[in-house]
C-alpha positions as CSV (number, residue, x, y, z in Angstrom):
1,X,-81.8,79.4,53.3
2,X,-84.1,78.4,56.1
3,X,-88.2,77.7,55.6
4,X,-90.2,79.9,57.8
5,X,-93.7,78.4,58.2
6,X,-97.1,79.7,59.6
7,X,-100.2,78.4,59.7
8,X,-103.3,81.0,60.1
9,X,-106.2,80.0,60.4
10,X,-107.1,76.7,58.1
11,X,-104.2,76.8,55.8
12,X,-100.7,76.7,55.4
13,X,-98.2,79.0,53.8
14,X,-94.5,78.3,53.7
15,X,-92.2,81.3,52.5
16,X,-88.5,81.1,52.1
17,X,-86.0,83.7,53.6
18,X,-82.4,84.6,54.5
19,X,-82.6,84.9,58.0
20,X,-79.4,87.4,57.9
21,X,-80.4,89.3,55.7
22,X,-83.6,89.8,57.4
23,X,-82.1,91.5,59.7
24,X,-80.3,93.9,58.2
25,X,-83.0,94.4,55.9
26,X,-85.3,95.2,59.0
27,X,-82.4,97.5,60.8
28,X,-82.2,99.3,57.8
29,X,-86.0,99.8,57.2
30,X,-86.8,101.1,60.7
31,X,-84.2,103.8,60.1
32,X,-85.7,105.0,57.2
33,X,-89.0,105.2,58.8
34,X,-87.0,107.4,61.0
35,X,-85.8,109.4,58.7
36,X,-89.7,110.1,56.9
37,X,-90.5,111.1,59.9
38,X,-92.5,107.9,61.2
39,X,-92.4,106.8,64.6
40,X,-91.6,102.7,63.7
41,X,-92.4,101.6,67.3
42,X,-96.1,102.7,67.1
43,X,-98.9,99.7,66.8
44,X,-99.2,99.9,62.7
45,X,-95.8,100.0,62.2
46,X,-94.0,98.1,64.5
47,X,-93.7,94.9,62.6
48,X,-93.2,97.3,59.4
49,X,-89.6,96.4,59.1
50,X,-89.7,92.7,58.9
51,X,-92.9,92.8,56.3
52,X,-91.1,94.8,54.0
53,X,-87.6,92.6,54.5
54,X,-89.4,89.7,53.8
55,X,-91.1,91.3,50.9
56,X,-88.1,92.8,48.8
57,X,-86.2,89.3,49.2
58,X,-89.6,87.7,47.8
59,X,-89.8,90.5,45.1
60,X,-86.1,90.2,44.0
61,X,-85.5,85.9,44.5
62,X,-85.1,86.1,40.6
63,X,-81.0,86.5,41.7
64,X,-81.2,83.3,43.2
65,X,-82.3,81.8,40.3
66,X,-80.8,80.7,36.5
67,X,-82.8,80.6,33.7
68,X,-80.4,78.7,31.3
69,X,-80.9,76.0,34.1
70,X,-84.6,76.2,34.5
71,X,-84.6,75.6,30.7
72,X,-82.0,73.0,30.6
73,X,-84.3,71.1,33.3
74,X,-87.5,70.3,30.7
75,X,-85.3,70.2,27.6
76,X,-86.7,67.4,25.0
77,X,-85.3,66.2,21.6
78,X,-87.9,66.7,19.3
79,X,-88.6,66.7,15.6
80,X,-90.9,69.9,15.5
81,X,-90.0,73.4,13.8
82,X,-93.0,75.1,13.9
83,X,-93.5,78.5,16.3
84,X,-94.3,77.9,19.9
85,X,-95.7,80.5,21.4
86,X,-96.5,81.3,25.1
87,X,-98.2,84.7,25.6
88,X,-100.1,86.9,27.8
89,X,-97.6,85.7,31.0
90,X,-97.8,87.9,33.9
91,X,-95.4,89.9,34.5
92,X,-94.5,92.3,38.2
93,X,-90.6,93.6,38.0
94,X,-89.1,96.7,39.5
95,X,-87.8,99.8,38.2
96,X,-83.9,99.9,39.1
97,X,-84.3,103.9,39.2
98,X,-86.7,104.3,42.0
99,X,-87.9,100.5,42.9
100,X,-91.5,101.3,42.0
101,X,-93.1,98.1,40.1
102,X,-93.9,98.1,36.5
103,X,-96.6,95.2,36.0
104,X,-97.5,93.9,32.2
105,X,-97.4,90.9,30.2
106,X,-94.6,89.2,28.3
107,X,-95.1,87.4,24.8
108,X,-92.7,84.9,24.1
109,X,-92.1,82.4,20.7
110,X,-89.4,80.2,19.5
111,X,-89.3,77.8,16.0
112,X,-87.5,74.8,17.8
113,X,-84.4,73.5,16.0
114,X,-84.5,69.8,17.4
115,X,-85.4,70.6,20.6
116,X,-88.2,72.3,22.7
117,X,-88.8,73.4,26.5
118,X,-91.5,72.4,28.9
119,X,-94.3,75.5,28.2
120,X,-94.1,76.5,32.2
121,X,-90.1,76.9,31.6
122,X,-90.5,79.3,29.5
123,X,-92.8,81.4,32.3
124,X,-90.3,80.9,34.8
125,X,-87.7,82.2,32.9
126,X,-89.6,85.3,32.2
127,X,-90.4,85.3,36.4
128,X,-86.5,84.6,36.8
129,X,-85.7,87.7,35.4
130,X,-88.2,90.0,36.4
131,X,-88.1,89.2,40.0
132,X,-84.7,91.6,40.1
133,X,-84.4,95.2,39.6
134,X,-84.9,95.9,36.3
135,X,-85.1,97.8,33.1
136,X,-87.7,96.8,30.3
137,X,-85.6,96.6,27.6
138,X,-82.8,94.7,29.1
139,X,-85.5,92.5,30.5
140,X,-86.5,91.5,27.2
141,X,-83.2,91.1,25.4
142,X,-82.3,88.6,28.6
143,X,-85.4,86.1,28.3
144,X,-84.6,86.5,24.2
145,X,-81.0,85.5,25.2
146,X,-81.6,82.8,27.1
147,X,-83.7,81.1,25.4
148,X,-81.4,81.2,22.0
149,X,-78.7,80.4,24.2
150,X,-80.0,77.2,25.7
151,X,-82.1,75.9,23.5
152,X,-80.3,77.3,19.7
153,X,-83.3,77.5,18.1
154,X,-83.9,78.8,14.3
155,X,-85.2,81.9,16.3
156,X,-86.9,83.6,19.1
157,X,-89.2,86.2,19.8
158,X,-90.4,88.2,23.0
159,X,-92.5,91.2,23.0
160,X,-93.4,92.8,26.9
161,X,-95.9,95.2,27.6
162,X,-95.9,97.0,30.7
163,X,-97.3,99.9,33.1
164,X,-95.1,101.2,34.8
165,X,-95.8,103.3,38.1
166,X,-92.7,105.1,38.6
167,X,-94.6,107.2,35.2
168,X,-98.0,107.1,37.1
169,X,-97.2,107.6,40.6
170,X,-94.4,110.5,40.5
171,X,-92.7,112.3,37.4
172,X,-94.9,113.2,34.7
173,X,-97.7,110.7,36.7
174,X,-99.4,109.6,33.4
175,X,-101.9,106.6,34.5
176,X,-102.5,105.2,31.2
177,X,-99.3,105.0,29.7
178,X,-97.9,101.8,28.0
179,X,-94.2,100.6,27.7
180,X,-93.9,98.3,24.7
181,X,-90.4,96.9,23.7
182,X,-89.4,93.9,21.6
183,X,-86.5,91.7,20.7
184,X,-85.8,89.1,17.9
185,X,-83.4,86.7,16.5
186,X,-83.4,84.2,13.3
187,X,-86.2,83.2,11.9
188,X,-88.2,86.2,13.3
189,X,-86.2,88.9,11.6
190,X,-87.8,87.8,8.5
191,X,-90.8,90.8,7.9
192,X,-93.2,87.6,7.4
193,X,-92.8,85.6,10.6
194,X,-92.6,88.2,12.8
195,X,-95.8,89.5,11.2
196,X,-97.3,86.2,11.8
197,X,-96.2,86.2,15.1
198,X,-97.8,89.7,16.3
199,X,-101.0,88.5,15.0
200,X,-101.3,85.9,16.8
201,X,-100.3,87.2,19.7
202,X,-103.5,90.0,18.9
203,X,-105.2,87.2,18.3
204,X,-108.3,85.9,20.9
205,X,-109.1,81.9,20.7
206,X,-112.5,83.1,22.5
């Protein structure tokens, strides 16, 4: 991988890249410009190709990237079995069936079992997985998965909400339409903890 850096104007941004994949990427683009119907040598779309290389790698780097690992690297021995909780994370994927994003929020929770994860782990896992093309549901089982995997707790839960535009954008283009899908394990097949845990993911500290 090779660091790519500009610097416009008073800051700095530094993005990461294949540099041959960009170009295949970019070859491949400008054809299918072509074959819309676009003219990919005129002003606004001359440097088209390259954008958009640059912008699926960044959109899919999740392959690139293990969650069991990201986990593994904040792992702590710790006497604590009470739920953990990290909700409302952000959450931009792509649909595998047309690579249109679906955008939402993922709620994840696990009772530790002598250990726990650094808090932002448990984001970056979610971000590990998404940043590939995708399905909801298996997105949530994976995050479930890896979390019980690495860290064997007495039991995790993730619930994702999401929007997804391949519904609002083409197809039966409904705007308001919500995708909710869920996962347990453990503890939180018991009716009373995953109750717990819903509420308090309804819940607003404010």
């Amino acid at each position: 991988m090779e660091k790519q850096s500009k610097k416009p104007l008073n800051y700095e941004r530094i993005d990461t890249f294949a540099p041959e994949k960009l170009v295949e990427l970019e070859k491949h683009y400008r054809q299918i410009l072509q074959l819309i119907g676009e003219d990919p040598y005129r002003e606004g779309l001359k440097d088209t190709p390259l954008r958009v290389s640059k912008s699926i790698q960044f959109l899919t780097q999740g392959y690139d990237h293990d969650p069991k690992e990201i986990l593994l690297s904040a792992k702590f021995k710790e006497d604590y079995r009470q739920m953990v909780i990290v909700k409302d994370i952000d959450l931009f994927s792509m649909c595998e069936h047309h690579m249109i994003p679906f955008i939402g929020k993922a709620h994840v929770a696990y009772i530790p079992n002598g250990y726990i994860t650094g808090l932002s782990k448990i984001a970056r896992v979610v971000e590990a997985y998404a940043r590939r093309l995708q399905v909801q549901e298996r997105l949530t089982s994976q995050i479930k998965n890896a979390i019980q995997e690495t860290l064997c707790p007495l039991g995790v839960a993730v619930v994702i909400e999401a929007r997804h535009l391949c519904m609002a954008m083409r197809g039966v283009q409904k705007q308001n339409s919500v995708t909710t899908t869920s996962d347990f394990t453990g503890a939180f097949e018991r009716a009373q903890t995953r109750a717990e845990f819903i509420s308090l993911i309804s819940s607003s500290l404010s």
